[in-house]
MIDREN-586193 format. One record per residue (C-alpha): chain; x, y, z. Coordinates in nm, 3 decimals. Each point is the difference from the previous one (the first is absolute). Example, Ala and Ser with C-alpha at 12.3 -4.5 7.8 and 13.67 -1.06 7.14 Angstrom:
<atoms>
+--------+---------+---------+---------+
! cadena !    east !   north !      up !
+--------+---------+---------+---------+
!      A !   1.230 !  -0.450 !   0.780 !
!      A !   0.137 !   0.344 !  -0.066 !
+--------+---------+---------+---------+
</atoms>
This chain:
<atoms>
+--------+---------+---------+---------+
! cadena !    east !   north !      up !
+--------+---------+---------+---------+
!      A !  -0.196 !  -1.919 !   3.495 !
!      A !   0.340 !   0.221 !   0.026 !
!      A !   0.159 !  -0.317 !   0.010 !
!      A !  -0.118 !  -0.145 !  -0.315 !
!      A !   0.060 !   0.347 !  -0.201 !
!      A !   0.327 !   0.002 !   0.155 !
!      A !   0.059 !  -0.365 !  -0.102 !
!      A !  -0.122 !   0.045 !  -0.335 !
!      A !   0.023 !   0.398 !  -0.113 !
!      A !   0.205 !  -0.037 !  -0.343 !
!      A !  -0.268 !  -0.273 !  -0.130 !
!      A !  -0.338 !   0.277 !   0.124 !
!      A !   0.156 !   0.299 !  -0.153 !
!      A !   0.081 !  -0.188 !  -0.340 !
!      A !  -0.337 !  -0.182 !  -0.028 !
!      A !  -0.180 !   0.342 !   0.110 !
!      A !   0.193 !   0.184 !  -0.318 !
!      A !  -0.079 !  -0.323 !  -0.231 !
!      A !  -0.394 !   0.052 !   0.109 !
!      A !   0.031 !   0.357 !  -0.082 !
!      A !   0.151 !  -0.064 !  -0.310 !
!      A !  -0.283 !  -0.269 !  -0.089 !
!      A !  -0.307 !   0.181 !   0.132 !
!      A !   0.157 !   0.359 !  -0.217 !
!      A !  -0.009 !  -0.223 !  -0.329 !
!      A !  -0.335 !  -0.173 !   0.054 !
!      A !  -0.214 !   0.330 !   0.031 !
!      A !   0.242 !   0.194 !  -0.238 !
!      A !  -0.079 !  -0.192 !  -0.259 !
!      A !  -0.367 !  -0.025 !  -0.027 !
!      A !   0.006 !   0.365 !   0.033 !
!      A !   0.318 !   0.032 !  -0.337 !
!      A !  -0.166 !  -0.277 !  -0.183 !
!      A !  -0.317 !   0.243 !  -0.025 !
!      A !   0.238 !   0.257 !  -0.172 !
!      A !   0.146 !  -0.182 !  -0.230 !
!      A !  -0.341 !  -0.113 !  -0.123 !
!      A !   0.025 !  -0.324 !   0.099 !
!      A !  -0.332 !  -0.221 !   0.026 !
!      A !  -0.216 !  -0.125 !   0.267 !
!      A !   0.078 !  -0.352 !  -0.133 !
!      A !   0.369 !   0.101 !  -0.074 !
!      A !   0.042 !   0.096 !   0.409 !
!      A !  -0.197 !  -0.244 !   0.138 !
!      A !   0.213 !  -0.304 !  -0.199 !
!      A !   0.351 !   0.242 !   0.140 !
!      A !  -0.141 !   0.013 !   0.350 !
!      A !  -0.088 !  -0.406 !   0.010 !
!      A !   0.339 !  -0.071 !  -0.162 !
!      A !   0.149 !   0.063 !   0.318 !
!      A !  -0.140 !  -0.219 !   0.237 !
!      A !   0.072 !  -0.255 !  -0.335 !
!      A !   0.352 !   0.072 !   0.084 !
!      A !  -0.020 !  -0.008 !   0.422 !
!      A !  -0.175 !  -0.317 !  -0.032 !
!      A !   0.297 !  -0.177 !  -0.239 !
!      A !   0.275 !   0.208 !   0.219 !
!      A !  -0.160 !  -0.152 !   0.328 !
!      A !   0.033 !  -0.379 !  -0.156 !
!      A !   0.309 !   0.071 !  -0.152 !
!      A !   0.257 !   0.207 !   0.239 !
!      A !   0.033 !  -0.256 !   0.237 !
!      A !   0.122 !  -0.187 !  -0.252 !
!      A !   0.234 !   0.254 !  -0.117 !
!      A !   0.124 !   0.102 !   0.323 !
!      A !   0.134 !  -0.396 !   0.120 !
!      A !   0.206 !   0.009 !  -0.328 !
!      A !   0.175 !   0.310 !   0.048 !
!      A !  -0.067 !   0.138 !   0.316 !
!      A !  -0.196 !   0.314 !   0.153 !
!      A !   0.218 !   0.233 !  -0.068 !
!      A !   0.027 !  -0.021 !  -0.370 !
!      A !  -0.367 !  -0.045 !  -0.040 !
!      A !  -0.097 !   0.294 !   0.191 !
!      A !   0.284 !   0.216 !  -0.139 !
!      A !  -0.091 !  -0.079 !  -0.400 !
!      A !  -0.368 !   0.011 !   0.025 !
!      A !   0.002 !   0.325 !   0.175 !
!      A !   0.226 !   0.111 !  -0.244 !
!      A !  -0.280 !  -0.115 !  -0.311 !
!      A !  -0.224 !   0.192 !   0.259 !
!      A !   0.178 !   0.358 !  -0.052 !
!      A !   0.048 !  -0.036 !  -0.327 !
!      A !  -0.404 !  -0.087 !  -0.117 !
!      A !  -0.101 !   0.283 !   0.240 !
!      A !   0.240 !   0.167 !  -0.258 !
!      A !  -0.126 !  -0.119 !  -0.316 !
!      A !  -0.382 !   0.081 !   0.115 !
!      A !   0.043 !   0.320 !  -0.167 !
!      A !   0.269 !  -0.061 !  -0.284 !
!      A !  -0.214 !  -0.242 !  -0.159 !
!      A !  -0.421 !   0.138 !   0.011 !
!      A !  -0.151 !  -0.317 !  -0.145 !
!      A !  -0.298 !  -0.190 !   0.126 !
!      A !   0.160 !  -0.355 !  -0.102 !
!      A !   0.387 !   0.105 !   0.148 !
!      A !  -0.172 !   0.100 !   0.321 !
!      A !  -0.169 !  -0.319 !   0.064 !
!      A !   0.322 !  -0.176 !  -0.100 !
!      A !   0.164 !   0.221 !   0.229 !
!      A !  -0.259 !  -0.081 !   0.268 !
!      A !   0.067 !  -0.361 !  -0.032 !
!      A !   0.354 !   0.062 !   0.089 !
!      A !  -0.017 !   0.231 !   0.274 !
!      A !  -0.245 !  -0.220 !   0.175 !
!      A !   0.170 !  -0.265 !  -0.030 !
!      A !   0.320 !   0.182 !   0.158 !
!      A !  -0.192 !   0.166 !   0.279 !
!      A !  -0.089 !  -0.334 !   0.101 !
!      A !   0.327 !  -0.190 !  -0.037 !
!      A !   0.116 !   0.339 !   0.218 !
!      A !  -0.263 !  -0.030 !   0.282 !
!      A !   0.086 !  -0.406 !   0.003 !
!      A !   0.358 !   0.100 !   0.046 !
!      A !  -0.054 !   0.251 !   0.285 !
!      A !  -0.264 !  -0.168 !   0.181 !
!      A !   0.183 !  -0.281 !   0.052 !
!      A !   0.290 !   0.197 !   0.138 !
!      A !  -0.246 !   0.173 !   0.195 !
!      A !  -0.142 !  -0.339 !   0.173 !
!      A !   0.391 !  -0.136 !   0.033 !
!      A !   0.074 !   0.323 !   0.176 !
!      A !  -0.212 !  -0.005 !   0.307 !
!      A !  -0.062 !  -0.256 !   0.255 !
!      A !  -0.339 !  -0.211 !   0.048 !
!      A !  -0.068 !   0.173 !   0.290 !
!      A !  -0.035 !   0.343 !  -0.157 !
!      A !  -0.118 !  -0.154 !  -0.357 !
!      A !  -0.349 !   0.154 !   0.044 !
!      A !   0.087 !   0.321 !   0.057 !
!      A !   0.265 !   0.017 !  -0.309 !
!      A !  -0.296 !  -0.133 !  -0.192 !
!      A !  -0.174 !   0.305 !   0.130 !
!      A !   0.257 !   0.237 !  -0.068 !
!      A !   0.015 !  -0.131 !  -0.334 !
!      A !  -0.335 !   0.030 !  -0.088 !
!      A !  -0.049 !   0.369 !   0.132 !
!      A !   0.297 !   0.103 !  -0.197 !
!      A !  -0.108 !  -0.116 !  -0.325 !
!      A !  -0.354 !   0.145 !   0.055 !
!      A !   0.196 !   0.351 !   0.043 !
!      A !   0.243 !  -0.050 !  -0.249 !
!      A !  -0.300 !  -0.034 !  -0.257 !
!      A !  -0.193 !   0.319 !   0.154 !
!      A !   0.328 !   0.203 !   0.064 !
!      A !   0.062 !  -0.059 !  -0.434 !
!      A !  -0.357 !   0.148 !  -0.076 !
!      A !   0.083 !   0.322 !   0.219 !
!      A !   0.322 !  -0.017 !  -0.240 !
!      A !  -0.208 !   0.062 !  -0.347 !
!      A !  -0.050 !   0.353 !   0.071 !
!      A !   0.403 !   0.043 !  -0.039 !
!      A !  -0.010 !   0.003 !  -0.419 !
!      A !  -0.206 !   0.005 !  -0.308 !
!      A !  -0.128 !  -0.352 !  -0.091 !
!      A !   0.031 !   0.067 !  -0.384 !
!      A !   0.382 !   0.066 !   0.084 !
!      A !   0.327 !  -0.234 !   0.120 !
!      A !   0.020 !   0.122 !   0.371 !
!      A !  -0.303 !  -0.212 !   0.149 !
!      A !   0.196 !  -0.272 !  -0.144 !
!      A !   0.369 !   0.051 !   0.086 !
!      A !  -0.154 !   0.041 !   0.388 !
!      A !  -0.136 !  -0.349 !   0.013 !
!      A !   0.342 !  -0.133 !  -0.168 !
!      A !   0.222 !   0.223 !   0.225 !
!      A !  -0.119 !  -0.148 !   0.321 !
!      A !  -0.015 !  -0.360 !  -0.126 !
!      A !   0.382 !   0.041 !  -0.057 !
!      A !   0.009 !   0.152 !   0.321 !
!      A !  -0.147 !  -0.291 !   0.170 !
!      A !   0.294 !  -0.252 !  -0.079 !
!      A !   0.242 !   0.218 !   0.183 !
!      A !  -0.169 !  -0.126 !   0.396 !
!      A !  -0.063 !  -0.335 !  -0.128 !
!      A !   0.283 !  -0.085 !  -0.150 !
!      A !   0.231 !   0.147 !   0.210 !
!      A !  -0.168 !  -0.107 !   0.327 !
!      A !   0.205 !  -0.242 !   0.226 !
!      A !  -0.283 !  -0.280 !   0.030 !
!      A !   0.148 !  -0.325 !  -0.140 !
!      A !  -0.236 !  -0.071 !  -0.307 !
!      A !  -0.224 !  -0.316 !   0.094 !
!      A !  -0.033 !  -0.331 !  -0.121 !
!      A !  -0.283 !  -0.006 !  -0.207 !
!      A !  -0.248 !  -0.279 !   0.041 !
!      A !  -0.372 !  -0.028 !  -0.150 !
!      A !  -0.281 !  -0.233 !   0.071 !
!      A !  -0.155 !  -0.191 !  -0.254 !
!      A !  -0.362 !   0.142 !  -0.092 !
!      A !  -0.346 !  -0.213 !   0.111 !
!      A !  -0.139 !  -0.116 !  -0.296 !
!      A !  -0.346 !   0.255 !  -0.071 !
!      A !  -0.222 !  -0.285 !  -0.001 !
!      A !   0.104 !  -0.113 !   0.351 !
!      A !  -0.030 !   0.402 !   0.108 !
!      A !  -0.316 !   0.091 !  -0.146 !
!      A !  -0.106 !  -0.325 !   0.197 !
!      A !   0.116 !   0.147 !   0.303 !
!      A !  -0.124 !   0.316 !  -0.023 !
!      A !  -0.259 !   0.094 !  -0.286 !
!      A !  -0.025 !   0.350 !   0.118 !
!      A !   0.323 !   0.058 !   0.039 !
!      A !   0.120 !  -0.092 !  -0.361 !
!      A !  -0.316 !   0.250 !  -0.153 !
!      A !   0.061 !   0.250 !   0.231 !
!      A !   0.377 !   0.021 !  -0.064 !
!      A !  -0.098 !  -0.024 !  -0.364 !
!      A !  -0.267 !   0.275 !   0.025 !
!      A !   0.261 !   0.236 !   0.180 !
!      A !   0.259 !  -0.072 !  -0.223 !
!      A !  -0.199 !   0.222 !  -0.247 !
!      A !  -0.121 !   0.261 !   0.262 !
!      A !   0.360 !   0.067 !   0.055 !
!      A !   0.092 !   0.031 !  -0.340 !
!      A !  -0.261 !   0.224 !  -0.106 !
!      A !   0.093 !   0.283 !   0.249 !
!      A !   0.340 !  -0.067 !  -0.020 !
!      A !   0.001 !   0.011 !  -0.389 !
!      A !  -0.328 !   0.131 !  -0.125 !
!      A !  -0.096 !   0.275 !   0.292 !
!      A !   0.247 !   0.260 !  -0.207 !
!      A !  -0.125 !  -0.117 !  -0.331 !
!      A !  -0.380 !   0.112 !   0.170 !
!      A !   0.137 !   0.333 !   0.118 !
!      A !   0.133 !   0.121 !  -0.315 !
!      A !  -0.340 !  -0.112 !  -0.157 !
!      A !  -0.162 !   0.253 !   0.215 !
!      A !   0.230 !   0.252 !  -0.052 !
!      A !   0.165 !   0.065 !   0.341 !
!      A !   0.315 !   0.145 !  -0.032 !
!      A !   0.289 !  -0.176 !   0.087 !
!      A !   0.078 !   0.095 !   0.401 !
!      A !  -0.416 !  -0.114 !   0.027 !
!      A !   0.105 !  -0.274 !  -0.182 !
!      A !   0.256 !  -0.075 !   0.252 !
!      A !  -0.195 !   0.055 !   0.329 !
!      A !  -0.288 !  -0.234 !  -0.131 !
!      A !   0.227 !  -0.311 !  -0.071 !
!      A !   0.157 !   0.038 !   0.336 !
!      A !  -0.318 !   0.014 !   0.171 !
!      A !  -0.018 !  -0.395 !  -0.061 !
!      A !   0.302 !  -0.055 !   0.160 !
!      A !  -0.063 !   0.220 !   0.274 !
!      A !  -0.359 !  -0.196 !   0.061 !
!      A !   0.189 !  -0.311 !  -0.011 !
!      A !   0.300 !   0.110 !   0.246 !
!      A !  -0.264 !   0.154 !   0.264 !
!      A !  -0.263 !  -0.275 !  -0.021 !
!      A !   0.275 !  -0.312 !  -0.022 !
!      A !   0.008 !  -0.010 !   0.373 !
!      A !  -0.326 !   0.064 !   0.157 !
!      A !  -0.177 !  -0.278 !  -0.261 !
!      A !   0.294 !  -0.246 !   0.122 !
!      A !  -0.079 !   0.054 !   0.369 !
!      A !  -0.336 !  -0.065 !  -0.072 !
!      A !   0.051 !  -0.320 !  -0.206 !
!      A !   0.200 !  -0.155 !   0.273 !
!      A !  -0.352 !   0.011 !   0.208 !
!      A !  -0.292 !  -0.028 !  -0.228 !
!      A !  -0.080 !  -0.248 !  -0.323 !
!      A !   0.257 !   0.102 !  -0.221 !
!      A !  -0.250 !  -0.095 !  -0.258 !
!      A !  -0.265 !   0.279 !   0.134 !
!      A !   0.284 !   0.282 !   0.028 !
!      A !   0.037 !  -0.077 !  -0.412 !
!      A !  -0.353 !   0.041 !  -0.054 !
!      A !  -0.043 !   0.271 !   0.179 !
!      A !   0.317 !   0.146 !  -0.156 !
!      A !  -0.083 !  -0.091 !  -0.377 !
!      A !  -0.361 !   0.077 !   0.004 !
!      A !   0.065 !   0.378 !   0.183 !
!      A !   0.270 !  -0.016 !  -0.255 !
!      A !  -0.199 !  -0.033 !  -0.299 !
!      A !  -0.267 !   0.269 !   0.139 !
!      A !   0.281 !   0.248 !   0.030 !
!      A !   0.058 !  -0.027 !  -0.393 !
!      A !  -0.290 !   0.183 !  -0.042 !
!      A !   0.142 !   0.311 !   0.161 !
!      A !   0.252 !  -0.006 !  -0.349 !
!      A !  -0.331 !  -0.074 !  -0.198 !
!      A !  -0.151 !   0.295 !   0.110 !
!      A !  -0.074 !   0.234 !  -0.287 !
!      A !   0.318 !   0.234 !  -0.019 !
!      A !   0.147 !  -0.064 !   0.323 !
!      A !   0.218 !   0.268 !   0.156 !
!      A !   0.316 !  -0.060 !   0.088 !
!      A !  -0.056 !  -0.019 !   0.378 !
!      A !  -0.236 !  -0.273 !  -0.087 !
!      A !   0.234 !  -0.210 !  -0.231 !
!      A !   0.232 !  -0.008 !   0.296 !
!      A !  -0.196 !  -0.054 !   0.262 !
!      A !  -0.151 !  -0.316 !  -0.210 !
!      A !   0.372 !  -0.106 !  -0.043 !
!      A !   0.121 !  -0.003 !   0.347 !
!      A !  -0.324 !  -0.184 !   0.094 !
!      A !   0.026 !  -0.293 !  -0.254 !
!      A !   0.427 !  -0.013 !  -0.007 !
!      A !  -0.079 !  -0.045 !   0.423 !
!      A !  -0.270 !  -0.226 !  -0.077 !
!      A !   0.126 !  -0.207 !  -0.290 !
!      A !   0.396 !   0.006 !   0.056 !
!      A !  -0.042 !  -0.212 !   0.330 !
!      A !  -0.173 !  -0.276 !  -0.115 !
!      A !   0.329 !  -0.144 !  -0.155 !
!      A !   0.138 !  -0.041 !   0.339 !
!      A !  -0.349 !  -0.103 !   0.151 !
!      A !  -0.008 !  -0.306 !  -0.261 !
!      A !   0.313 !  -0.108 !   0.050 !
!      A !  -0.043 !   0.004 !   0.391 !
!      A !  -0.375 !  -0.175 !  -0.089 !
!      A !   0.179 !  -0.270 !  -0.246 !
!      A !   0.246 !  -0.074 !   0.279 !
!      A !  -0.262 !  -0.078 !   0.248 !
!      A !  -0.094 !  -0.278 !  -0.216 !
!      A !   0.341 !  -0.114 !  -0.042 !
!      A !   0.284 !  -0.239 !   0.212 !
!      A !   0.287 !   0.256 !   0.101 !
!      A !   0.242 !  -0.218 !  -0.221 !
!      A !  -0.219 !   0.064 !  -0.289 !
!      A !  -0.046 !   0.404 !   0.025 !
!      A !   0.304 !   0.089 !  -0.170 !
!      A !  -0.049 !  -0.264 !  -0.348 !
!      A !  -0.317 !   0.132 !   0.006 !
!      A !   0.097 !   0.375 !  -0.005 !
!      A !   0.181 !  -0.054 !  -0.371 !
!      A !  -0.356 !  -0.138 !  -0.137 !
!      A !  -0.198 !   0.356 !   0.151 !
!      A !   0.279 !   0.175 !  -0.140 !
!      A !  -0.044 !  -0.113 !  -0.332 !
!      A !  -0.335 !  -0.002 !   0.012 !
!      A !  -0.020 !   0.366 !   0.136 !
!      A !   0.266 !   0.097 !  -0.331 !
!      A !  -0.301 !  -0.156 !  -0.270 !
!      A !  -0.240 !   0.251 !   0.178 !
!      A !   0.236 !   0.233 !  -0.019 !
!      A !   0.103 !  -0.035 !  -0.378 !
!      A !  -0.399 !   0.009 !  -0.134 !
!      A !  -0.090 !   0.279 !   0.255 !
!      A !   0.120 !   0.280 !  -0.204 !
!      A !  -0.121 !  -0.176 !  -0.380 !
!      A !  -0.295 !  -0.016 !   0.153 !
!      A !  -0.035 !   0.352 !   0.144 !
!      A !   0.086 !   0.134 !  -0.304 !
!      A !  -0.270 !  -0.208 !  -0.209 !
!      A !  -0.234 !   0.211 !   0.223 !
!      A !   0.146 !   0.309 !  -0.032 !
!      A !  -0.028 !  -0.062 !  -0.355 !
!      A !  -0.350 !  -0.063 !  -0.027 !
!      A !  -0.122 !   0.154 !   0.285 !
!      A !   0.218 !   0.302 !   0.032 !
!      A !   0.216 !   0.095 !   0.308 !
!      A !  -0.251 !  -0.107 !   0.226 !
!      A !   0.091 !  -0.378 !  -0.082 !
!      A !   0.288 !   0.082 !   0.254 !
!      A !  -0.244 !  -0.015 !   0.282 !
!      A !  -0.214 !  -0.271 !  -0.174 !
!      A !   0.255 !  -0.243 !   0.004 !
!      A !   0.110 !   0.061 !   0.332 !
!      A !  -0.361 !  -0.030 !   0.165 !
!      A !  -0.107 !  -0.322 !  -0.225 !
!      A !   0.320 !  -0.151 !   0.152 !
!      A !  -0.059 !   0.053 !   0.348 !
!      A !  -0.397 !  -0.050 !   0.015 !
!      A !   0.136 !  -0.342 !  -0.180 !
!      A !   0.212 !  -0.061 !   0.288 !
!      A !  -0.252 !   0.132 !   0.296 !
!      A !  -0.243 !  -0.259 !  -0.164 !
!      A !   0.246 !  -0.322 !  -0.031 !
!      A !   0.067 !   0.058 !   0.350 !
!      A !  -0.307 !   0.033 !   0.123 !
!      A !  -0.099 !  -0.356 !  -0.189 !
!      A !   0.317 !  -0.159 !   0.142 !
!      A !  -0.127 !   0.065 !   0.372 !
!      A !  -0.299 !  -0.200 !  -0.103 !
!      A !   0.210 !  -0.324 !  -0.109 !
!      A !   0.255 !  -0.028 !   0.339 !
!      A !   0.008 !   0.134 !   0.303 !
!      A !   0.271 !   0.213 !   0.078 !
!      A !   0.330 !  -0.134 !   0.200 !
!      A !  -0.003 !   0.040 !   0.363 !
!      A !   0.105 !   0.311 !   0.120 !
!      A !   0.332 !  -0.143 !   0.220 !
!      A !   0.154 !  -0.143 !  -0.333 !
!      A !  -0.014 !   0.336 !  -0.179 !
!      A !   0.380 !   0.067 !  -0.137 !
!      A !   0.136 !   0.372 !  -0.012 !
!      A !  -0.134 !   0.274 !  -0.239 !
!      A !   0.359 !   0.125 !  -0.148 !
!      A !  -0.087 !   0.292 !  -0.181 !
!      A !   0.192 !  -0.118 !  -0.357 !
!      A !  -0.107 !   0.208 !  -0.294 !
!      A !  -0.065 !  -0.156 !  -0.376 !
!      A !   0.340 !   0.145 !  -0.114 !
!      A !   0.167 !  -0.215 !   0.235 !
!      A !   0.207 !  -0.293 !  -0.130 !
!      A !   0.016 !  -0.361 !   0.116 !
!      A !   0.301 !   0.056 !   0.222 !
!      A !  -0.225 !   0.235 !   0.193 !
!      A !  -0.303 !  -0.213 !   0.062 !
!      A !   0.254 !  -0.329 !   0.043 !
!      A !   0.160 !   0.229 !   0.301 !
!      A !  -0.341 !   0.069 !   0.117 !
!      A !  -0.121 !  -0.294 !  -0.005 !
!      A !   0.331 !  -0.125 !   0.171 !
!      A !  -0.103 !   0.226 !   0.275 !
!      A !  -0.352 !  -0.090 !   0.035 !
!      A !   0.162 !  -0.389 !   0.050 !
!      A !   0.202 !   0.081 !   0.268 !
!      A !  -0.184 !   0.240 !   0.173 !
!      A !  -0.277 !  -0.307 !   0.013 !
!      A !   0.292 !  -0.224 !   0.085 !
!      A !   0.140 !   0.280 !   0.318 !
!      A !  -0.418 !  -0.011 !   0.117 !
!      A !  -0.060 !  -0.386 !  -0.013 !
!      A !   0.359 !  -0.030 !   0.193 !
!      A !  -0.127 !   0.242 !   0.246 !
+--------+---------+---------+---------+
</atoms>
């Protein structure tokens, strides 16, 4: 482990401030948007817009960075970063800020492209795994060290905003200036969906169906918050409680998945999931309560991204894993645009506590297609299980190609032996 942060120390520290910056401006501004006035509607359609834009930047950066190379790429859309996280403020209008949104997702995503592939080019396949690891622990703190952050300013003022934009421009200075040659950049060509959702049926509607989980509490849970009325460091501590859930719980549901069904661990998982919402449906829950229900279903719900890629794999030739991983991907970024539209629709109609509605229709949806999918096949034998690697939904194709990569020839280094 010392090796690979010693390897690979200028890319963690400037992906860990680039995660704080992103998880400061998701929560900050549900919580300004309710200031300025702004609609249910209004933040819903500015929260979606985002994963609009990570979806085109994750289709379109590679593109970008064959013609002119990582370093420009990463370098001008984390400058477009700062500046947005600047703008946020300057310009308070529902319509700019989804525009904005667009943009900035977009860039984060062209940026996370950029870096993750410097990332897999920097270590060796030997110690792959555990930079994958590394990686995926840092940006679960870098998102819970930015809500601890909120406290710092007044979210109807400039500071809260300058932060996030400050340590974005910070994070060029260890990437940029790191001595790692930058990497050829090479992308496989996507399965077609037809030919995946043939493969694995439960792995293209539970990717789908988490897509939206993970939008919702990563764009909506502030928006909720406010709703209530918690002030903004309560705010704070209830978003991160998600990713808290999801950091503690990543590992222990992966050990188990790599012994049991993988289909019964995300049934159990949804369904105790979905009975958890009703701790945030109970009739003014106390703050304790609102947290405890989030760490629950962000450890309960975040996993299951990871757990149905590992379950789609199993169902899959090792040469196919990593065309397969940019039709999840996309897949995962539809749920992920309509999770926060819809959440809002509820809020709308049904007041705050549509939040939790959403969240527990989704995963008693899930709990229940899984359960009918054991019925139809039996599950793969036990020895040809692949590797749980504990990816996250924010992670871009480079990430899952590398860990897919890994998965291959760690099955390759166990036939040989």
């Amino acid at each position: 482990m010392f090796k690979v942060l010693a390897a690979a120390w200028a890319l963690f520290l400037g992906m860990g401030l680039l995660m704080i910056g992103n998880g400061m401006q998701g929560t900050l501004l549900g919580v300004r948007g309710e200031i300025e006035g702004f609609s249910t509607f209004q933040l819903s359609l500015i929260m979606s817009a985002y994963f609009v834009g990570f979806l085109g930047g994750s289709r379109l950066a590679p593109e970008m960075i064959r013609r002119v190379g990582h370093v420009r790429v990463f370098a001008a859309l984390a400058s477009f970063i700062s500046a947005v996280l600047i703008l946020y403020p300057t310009i308070t209008d529902a319509w700019a800020w989804t525009l904005l949104r667009v943009v900035i997702g977009f860039c984060f995503s062209g940026v996370y492209v950029t870096a993750e592939s410097w990332l897999n080019n920097s270590v060796t396949n030997e110690r792959r795994g555990q930079a994958l690891s590394v990686y995926m622990i840092i940006q679960m703190a870098g998102i819970l060290t930015a809500q601890g952050l909120l406290v710092l300013g007044d979210p109807s003022g400039f500071v809260l905003f300058v932060i996030p934009s400050v340590l974005v421009s910070m994070s060029f200075a260890p990437i940029l200036l790191s001595v790692s040659p930058t990497p050829a950049f090479e992308s496989t060509k996507p399965m077609s969906l037809r030919r995946l959702f043939q493969s694995s049926p439960l792995g293209c509607v539970g990717i789908f169906l988490t897509g939206g989980v993970f939008s919702a509490q990563f764009g909506m849970a502030s928006v909720y918050a406010t709703q209530i009325g918690l002030p903004v460091a309560q705010v704070a501590l209830f978003v991160g409680t998600f990713y808290a859930g999801g950091m503690v719980f990543q590992y222990p549901i992966g050990f188990m998945s790599d012994r049991l069904d993988r289909r019964l661990i995300i049934v159990v998982s949804s369904a105790l999931g979905g009975v958890v919402c009703f701790l945030g449906l109970w009739p003014d829950p106390s703050l304790t309560t609102l947290c405890v229900a989030g760490f629950l279903l962000g450890g309960l719900a975040n996993p299951l991204y990871a757990l149905l890629i590992a379950y789609t794999n199993d169902y899959l030739d090792y040469e196919d894993m990593s065309a397969a991983s940019g039709g999840l991907l996309f897949i995962n970024g539809l749920g992920a645009v309509a999770g926060p539209l819809i959440t809002g629709a509820l809020i709308g109609s049904l007041g705050p506590q549509g939040f939790w509605v959403f969240l527990m229709v989704l995963m008693f949806i899930l709990a229940a297609y899984a359960g009918y999918r054991m019925t139809r096949r039996p599950a793969p034998d036990r020895s040809e299980y692949g590797a749980y690697i504990a990816v996250t939904p924010s992670s871009t194709l480079v990430t899952l190609d590398a860990a897919q990569d890994w998965l291959q020839e760690q099955a390759e280094e166990d036939d040989e032996a």
